[in-house]
C-alpha positions in Angstrom: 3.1 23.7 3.0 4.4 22.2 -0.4 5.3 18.8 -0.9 9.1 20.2 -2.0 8.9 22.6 1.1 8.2 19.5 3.8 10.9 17.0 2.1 13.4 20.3 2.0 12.8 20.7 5.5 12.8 17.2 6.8 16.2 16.8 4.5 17.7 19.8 6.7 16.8 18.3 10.3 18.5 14.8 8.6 21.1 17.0 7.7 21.7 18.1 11.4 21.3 14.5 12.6 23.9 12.7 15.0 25.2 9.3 14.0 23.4 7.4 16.8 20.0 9.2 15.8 21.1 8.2 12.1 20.9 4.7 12.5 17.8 4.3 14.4 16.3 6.9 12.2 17.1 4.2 8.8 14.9 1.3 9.3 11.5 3.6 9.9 12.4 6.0 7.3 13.3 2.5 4.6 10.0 1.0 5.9 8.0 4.5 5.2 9.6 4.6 1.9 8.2 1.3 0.3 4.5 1.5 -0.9 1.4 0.9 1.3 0.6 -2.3 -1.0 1.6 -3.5 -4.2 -1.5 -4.9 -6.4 -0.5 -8.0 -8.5 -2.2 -9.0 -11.3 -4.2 -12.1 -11.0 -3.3 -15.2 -12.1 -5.0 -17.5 -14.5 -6.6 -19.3 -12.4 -8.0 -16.7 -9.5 -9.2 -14.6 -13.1 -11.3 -17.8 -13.6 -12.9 -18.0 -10.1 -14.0 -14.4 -10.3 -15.7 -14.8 -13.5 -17.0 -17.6 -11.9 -18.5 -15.9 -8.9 -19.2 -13.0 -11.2 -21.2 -15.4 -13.4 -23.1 -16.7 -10.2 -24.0 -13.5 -8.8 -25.6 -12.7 -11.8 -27.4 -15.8 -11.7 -28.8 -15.7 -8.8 -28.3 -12.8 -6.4 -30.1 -13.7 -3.8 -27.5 -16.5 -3.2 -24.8 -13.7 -2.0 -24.9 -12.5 1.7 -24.2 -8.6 2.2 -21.1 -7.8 4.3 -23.6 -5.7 6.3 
């Protein structure tokens, strides 16, 4: 099934919706419609400390512990 065919159908059972249903229906269907996650671009200053650790790592590997 299509993208256009699911939000078609899903529009047709909204469609045939009571009132009540309606409103308890909104705040999941508003929550499910904002993005997983938003990615910011870093600041200055956290650019700064990654170069940083960056730097280090190349340094001296060895100093870095594996999230094994």
């Amino acid at each position: 099934m299509t993208t256009a065919v699911l939000r078609k159908e899903l529009q047709g059972y909204i469609a045939k919706m009571p009132e009540r249903r309606l409103r308890v229906l909104q705040p999941l269907l508003s929550e499910m419609a904002e993005p997983l996650y938003i990615v910011e671009k870093a600041s200055l200053s956290e650019a700064k400390r990654a170069e940083k650790r960056i730097k280090e790592f190349h340094d001296d590997p060895s100093c870095f512990v594996a999230l094994k």
